[in-house]
C-alpha positions as CSV (number, residue, x, y, z in Angstrom):
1,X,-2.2,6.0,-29.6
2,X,-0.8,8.9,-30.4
3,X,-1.9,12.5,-28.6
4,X,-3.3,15.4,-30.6
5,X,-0.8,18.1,-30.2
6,X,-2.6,21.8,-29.6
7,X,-1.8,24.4,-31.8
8,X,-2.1,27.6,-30.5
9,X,-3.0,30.8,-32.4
10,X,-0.4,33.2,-30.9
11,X,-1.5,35.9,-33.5
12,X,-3.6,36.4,-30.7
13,X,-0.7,38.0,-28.7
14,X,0.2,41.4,-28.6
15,X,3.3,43.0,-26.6
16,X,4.4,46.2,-25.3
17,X,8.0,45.6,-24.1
18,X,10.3,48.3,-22.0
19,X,13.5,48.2,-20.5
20,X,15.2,51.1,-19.0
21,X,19.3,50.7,-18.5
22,X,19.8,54.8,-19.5
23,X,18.1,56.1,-16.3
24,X,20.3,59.8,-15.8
25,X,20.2,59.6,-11.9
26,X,20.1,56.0,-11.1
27,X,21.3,54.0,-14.2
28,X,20.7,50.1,-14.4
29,X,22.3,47.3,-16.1
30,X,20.8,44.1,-18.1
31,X,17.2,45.9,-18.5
32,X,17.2,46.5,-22.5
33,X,18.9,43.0,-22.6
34,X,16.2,41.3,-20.6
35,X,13.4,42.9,-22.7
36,X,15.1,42.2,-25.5
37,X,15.3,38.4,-24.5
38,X,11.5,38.8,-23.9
39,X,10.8,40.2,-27.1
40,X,13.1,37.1,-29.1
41,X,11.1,34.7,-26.7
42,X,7.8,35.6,-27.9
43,X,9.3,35.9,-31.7
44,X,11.0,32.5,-31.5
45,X,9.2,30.3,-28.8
46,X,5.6,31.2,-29.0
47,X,6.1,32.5,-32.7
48,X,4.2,35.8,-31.9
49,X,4.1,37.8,-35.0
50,X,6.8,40.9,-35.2
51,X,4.3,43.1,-36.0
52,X,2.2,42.7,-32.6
53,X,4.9,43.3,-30.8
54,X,6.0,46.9,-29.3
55,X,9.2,47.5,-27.9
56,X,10.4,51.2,-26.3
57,X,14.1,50.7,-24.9
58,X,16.2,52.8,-23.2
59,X,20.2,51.6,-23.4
60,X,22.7,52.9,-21.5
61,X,24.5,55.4,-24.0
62,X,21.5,56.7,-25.3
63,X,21.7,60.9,-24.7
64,X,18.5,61.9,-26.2
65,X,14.8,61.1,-25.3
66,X,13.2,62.0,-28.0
67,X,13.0,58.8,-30.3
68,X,9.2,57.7,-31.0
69,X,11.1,55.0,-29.5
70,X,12.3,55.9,-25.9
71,X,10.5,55.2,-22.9
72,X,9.7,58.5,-21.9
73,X,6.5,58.7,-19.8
74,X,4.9,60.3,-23.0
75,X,6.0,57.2,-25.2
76,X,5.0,54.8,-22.4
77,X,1.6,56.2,-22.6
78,X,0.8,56.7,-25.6
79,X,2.0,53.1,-26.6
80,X,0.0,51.6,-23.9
81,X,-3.1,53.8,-25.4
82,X,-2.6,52.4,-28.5
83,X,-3.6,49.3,-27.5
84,X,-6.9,50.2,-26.8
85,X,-7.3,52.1,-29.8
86,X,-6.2,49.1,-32.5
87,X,-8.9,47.6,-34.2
88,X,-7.5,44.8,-35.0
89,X,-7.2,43.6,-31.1
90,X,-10.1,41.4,-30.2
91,X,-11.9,40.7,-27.2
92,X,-9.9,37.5,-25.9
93,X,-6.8,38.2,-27.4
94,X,-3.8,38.1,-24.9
95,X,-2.1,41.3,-24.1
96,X,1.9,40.8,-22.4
97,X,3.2,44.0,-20.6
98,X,6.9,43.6,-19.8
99,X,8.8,46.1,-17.9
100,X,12.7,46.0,-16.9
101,X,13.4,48.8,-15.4
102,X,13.4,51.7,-11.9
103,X,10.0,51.8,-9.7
104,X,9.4,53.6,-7.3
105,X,7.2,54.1,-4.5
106,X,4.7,57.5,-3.6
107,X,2.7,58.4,-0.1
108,X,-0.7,58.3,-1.5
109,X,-1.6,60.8,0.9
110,X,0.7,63.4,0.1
111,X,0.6,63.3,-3.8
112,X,-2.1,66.2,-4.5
113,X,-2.1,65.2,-8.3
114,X,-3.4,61.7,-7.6
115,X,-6.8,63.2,-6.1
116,X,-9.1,64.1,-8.6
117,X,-7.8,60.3,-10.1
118,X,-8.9,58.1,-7.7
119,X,-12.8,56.8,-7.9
120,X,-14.9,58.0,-5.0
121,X,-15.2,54.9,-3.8
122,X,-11.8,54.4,-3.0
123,X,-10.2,56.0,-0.4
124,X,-6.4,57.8,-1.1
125,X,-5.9,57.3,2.6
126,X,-6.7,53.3,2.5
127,X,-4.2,53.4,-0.2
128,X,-1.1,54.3,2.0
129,X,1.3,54.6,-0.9
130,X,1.4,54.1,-5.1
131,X,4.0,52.1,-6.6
132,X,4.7,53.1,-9.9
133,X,7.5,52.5,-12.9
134,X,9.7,54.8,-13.8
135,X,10.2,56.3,-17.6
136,X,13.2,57.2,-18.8
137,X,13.0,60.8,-18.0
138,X,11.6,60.3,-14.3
139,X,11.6,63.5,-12.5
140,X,12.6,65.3,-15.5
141,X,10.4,68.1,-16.5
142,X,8.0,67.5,-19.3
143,X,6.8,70.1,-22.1
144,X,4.7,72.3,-19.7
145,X,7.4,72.3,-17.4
146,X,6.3,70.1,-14.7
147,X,8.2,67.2,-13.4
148,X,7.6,63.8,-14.3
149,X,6.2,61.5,-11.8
């Protein structure tokens, strides 16, 4: 007897893929080519469509951060914020978030900004420290002038 074979519906995938090589201070190398391996392994093993896929890459090379495509921390954002905001994406559907790229790591306690952010309920102090991924223009300044976290 022969087994029933599965199909899956992965047109209920959707991907935000980053990789970071063009980092100005601390450049990496194989980033863009590992999201990029991501994004053909979705396409060609698990046949998610194109179209629900969303990539922001950063190659080394790349002077200018001002591409709708970059992964600047205002890209990053609003990309990720997108995917709340699609209609199309449904309760159950699977979201992939792939990052290649710097992190970093902040005392909790020292970073003013991340105050008013927290929930009451959680302490900043029980926190010790935030890790966080690094944009493209990390520690650059950003339209108002202050510095990217």
């Amino acid at each position: 007897m022969q087994a029933k074979s599965k199909e899956r519906d992965n047109s209920q995938f959707w991907a935000v893929i980053i990789g970071i090589d063009a980092y100005p201070r601390y450049p990496l190398y194989g980033c863009v080519s590992d999201a990029e391996l991501m994004e053909k392994y979705l396409v060609e093993d698990l046949s998610v469509p194109q179209d629900r896929i969303q990539c922001l890459l950063g190659p080394m090379g790349q002077k200018t951060a001002d591409s709708s495509t970059s992964p600047t921390r205002a890209n990053i954002i609003r990309t990720l914020y997108s995917l709340i905001d699609n209609p199309d994406i449904m309760r159950g559907d699977n979201i992939v978030i792939y990052f290649a790229g710097n992190g970093t790591l902040y005392d909790a306690d020292a970073q003013e900004y991340y105050r008013d952010k927290v929930p009451p309920e959680v302490s900043i102090a029980s926190m010790r420290s935030i890790k966080a991924l690094c944009p493209m223009d990390h520690g650059a300044p950003d339209d108002t002038g202050v510095r990217n976290p």
